[in-house]
N, C-alpha and C positions, 0 to 999 in steps of 0.2 A: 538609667533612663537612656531610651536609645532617641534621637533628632535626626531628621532628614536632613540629608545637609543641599536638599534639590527644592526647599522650602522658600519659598519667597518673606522674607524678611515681613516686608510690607502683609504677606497677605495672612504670615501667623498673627501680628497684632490686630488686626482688621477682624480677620477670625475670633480673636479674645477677647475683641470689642461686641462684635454681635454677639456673643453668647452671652455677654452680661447683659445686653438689650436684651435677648430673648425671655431670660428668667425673671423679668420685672417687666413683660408684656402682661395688657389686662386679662387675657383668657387664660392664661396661665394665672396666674396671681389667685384671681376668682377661684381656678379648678383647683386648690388650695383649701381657700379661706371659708366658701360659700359652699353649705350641701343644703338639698331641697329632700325629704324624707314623706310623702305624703303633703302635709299641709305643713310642716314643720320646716322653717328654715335656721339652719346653723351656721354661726358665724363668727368664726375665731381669728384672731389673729397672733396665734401661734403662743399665745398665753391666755389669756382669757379666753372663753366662748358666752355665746349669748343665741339665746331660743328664742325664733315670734311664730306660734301658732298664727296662720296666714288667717284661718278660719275665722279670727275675732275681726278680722278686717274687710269693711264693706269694697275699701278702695285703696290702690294701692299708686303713689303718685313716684315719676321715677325723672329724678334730674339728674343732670351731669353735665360741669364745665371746667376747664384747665386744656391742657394740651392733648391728655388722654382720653375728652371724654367719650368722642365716639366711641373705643372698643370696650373703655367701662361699661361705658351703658347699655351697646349689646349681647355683651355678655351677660349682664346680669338681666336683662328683658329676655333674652333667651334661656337663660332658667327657671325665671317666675310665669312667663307663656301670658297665655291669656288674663291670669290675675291682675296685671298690671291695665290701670284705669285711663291716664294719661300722663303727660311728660313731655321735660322740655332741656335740650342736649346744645349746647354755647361750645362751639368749636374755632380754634384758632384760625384767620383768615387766611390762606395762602398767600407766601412772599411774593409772588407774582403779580398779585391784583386778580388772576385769574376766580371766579366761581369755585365755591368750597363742593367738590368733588367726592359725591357719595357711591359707595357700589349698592350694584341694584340688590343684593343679599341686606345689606344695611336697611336700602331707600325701602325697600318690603318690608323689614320687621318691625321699623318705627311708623311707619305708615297703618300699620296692620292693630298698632297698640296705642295709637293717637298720640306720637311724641312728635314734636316738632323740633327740627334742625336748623339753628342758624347760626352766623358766624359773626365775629368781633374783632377786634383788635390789638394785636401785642406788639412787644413789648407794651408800647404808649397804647393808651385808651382810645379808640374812638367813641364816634356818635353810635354806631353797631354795637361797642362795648356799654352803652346810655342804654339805649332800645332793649338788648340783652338783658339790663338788669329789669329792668320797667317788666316785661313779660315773663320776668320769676318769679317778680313781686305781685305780680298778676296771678300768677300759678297760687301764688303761698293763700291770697284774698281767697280763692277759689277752695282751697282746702281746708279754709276756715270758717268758711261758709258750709262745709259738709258734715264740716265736724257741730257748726251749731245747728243743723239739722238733724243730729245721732248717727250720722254715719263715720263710723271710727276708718279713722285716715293712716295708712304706713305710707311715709316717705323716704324714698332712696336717694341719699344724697352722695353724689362719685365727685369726688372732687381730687383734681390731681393742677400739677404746678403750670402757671401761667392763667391759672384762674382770677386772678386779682388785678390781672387786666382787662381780660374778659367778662366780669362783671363790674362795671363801673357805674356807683349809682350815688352821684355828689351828695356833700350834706346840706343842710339846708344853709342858702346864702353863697353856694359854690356854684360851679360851672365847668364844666367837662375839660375846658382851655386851662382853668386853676392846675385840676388836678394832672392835666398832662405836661404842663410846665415846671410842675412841684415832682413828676416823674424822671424827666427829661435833665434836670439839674442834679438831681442823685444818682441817676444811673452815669453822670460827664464825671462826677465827682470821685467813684468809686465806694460806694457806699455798699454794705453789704446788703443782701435780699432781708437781713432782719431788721434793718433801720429802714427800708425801702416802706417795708409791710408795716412796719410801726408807725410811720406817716400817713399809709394811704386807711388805715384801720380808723383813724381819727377824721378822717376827711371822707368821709364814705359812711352812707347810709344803710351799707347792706355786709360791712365786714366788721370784723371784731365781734363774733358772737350773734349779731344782728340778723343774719338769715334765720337762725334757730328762733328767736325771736319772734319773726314774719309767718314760718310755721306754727308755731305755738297755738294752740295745745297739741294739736296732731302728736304721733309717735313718727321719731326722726330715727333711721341709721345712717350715720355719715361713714363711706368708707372712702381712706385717703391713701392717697398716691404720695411719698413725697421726694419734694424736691429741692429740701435743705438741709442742712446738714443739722446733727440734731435731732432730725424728727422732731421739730418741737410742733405742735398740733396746732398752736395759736399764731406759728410763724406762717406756715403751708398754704397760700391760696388764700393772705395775711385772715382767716383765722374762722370762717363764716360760724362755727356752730359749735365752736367752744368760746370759752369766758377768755376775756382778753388781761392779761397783767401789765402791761405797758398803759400810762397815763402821759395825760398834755406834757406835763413836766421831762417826759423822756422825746416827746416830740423837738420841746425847745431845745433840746441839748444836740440832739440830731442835725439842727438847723444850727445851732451854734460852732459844730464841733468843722463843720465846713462849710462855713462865712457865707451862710445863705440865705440870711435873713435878710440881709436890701436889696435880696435877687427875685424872693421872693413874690408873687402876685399880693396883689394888696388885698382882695377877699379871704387870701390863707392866712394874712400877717392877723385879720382882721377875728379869722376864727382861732388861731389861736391864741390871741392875747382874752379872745372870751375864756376859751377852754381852762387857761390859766389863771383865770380868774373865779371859775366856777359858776359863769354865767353860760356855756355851752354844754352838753350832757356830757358823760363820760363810755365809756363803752361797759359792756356788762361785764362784772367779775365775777373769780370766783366765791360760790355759794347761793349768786342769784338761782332763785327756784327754775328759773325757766327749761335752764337745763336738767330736770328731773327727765324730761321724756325724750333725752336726746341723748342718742349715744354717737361716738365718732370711734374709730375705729381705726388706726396705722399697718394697712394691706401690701405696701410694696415700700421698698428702701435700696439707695445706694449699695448699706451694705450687702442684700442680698447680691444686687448684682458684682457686687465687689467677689464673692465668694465662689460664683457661677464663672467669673473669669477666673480665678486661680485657678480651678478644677480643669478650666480649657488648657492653659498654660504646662500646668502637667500633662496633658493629654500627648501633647505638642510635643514634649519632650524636654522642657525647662523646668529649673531646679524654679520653687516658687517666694518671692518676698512681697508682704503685703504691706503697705506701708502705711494702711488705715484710709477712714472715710472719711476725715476731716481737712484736707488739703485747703486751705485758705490765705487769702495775701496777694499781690500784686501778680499778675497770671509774669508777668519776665520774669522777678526776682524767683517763682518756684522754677522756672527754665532753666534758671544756673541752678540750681540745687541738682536737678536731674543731671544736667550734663557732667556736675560732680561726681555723679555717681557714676558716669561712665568712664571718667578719668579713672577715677578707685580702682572699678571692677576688673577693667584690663589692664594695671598695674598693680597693685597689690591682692586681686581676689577679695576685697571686700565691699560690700558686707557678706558677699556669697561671690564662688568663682564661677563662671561662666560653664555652661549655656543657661543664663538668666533672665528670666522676665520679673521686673518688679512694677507691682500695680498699687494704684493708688486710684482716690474719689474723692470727690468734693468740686467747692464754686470760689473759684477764685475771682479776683473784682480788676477792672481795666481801669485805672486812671487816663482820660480822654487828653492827649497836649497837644496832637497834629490832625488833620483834615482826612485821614482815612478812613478805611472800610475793613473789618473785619469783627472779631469776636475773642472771647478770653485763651480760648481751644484753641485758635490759631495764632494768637498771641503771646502764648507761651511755649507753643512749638518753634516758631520763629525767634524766640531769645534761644532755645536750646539750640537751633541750627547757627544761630550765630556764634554762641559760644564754641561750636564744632570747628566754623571757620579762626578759630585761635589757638584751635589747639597743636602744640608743638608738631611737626612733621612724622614725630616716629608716631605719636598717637592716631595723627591724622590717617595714616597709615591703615588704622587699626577698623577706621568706622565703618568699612563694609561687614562690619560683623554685629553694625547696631543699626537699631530702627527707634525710634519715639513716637508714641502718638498721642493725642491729647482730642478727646474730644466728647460730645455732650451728648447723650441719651436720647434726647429728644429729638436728633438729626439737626438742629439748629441753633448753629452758633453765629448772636449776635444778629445783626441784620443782613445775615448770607443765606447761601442758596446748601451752605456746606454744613457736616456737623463736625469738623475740625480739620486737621492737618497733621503730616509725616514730615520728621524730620532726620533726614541719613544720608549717606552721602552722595546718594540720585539727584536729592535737589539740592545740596552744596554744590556738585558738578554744573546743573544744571542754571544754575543761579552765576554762575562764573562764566557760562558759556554765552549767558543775554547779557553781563554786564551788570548785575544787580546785586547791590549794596546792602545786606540783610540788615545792619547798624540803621541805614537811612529810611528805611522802610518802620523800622524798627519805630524809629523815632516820631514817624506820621502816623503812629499806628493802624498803619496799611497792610498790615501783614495777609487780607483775603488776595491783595493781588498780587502779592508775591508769591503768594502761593498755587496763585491761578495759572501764573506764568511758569510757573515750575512745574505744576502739572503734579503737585503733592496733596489736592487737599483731598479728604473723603467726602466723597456726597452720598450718604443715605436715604435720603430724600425723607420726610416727616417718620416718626417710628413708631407711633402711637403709645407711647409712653415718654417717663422724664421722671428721671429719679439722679439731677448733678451731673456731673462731669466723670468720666475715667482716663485714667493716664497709663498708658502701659510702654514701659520701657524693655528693649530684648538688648543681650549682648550674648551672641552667639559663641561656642567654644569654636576652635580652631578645625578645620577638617582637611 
């Protein structure tokens, strides 16, 4: 393997970052999964496939909400063309407050196919996240209204991560304020996205199977984006249009296991002590018939992009270690692991000698203790940088010949404008030269402005996709 040694540290990982964005963008992903043959559409996910004769279908209705759903859902209206009847696209609101900003190629094709664009609220739910659901469930009335008229109905359903904010439609007896309080408390807590979505599935009228439901009878294809680790189909966008396996009994535990039950809103304690009683429904499981006409489908994954960045990395001229797509756990305590590995590498050559990029994926969880601003991506950079600032002199030595970066697919980590941050010894230098105590930042989990102030973080600005977290570590051979 021959490396540039005129290569900016920074801008190889950056580069093995974007290309694993790239290969879990939705037009890409579709120009895969989806072929249109005539009236025939095929639709594989790379093990199975599945035929719909377009021709049996009067109407063809085309949703899509999560973070990706814009370019899902142009891409697939731009393949189905005029077939497509109507549709309604729940896009994540801009961190700015700013107007959710369509290109006129977009604002044309959904205009031209009677879909409607409008935007919500994440993380936390808003009232646009309320409204969002109200006019799906609208959409769904309307589909089952055509179908009791004879007209056979295909519904496209894109569903990628950050959806489960985006559509927020309380249970009965709840209130928008419940559910973002009961959000709000497990994201401070550090709870994982699977006990996140196991809560709001129970507390929500339109998740855990429930949209499939709202469609019914129609014929549904759900195709998903995901953005947990897993892939599990019931966790993604906590779960709309497959059968849900989590029951009240695992919500209570959820709520027990981090002392949140007197923290609780009283309308949530209220439903679930029904739920657990058997006086509140359950969500649908499996072998309910409903999903006879619904299929769901897993189109884009971590791993893929996991695999798309190794290939860069060799490109690049690094020997490649993959460290899997499960990375989970307190986003600091994985920081010292990495920075372990960079002590290894430049003294013993292991697990691999140098010139090394080792990659890894997944969603690691921020337990919240100080009054900062940042994200998991930048907070686990900043333990790695910290740990740099300790390391012995000869090693210290050594770290212009390494880079870290940590950061999330979606371009947005946390409640930043960032989708992670670089940690090398640009910004140790840098961080010594303002005065800034990486430990004490550390501790307010402030890590966005330390890293603002360093002038380390990456801003991609939205990517239209999300599929986890990547980490890509480089330790460069000698030149």
């Amino acid at each position: 393997m021959t490396q540039s040694p005129r290569s900016s540290l920074r801008g190889d990982a950056e580069a093995i970052f974007r290309a694993a964005v790239d290969r879990v963008m939705p037009e890409r992903l579709f120009s895969y999964c989806l072929s249109l043959e005539d009236s025939m559409l095929h639709v594989s996910d790379g093990e199975a496939e599945k035929k719909y004769d377009l021709s049996r279908f009067d109407k063809i209705a085309v949703t899509a909400f999560g973070k990706a759903s814009l370019p899902m859902a142009a891409s697939i209206v731009s393949l189905l063309g005029a077939r497509v009847t109507r549709g309604l696209v729940v896009a994540k609101a801009p961190e700015d407050g700013r107007p959710l900003h369509l290109s006129s190629a977009h604002r044309d094709l959904f205009s031209a196919r009677s879909i409607r664009v409008i935007e919500a609220g994440h993380p936390v739910p808003d009232q646009r996240s309320v409204a969002a659901s109200k006019e799906m469930l609208d959409l769904a009335a309307q589909v089952r209204a055509w179908e009791s008229e004879g007209r056979k109905t295909l519904v496209c359903i894109l569903i990628s991560g950050g959806g489960s904010a985006l559509l927020s439609a309380p249970a009965e007896g709840l209130i928008l304020e419940d559910k973002a309080a009961v959000t709000k408390l497990l994201l401070g807590c550090g709870a994982t996205i699977q006990e996140i979505n196991t809560v709001r599935k129970h507390l929500s009228a339109i998740k855990g199977g429930l949209l499939a439901r709202a469609f019914a009878p129609a014929e549904t294809l759900a195709l998903v984006l995901s953005d947990v680790m897993g892939d599990d189909l019931d966790v993604i966008a906590s779960g709309p249009t497959v059968p849900d396996t989590t029951t009240w009994r695992d919500v209570a535990s959820i709520f027990e296991r981090f002392k949140l039950v007197e923290r609780l809103p009283e309308a949530v304690v209220r439903a679930l002590r029904g739920g657990l009683a058997g006086e509140r429904p359950e969500t649908p499981k499996p072998g309910d018939g409903l999903f006879s006409a619904c299929t769901t489908m897993l189109v884009g994954t971590n791993f893929q992009a996991i695999q798309e960045a190794e290939r860069k990395g060799r490109d690049l001229g690094y020997s490649t270690l993959v460290l899997g797509t499960r990375l989970t756990g307190e986003a600091r305590e994985i920081g010292k692991l990495f920075s372990g590995f960079v002590q290894d590498i430049i003294i013993h050559g292991i697990p691999a000698k140098a010139p090394l990029c080792i990659i890894a994926g997944g969603e690691t969880t921020v337990t919240l203790k100080g009054k900062g601003v940042g994200g998991r991506n930048q907070e686990m950079a900043l333990s790695v940088l910290n740990e740099f600032g300790h390391f012995p002199v000869a090693l210290r030595n050594d770290l212009h010949r390494v880079v870290f970066l940590s950061a999330g697919t979606d371009g947005n980590d946390g409640p930043t404008d960032a989708a992670g941050a670089f940690a090398d010894i640009e910004a140790l230098a840098r961080a010594r030269e303002l005065g800034l105590n990486a430990a004490s930042y550390l501790a307010e989990n402030d890590s966005y402005h330390f890293f603002d102030k360093t002038g380390a973080l990456l801003r991609t600005g939205p990517t239209g996709t999300n599929v986890c977290d990547i980490q890509v570590l480089i330790v460069r051979g000698y030149t």
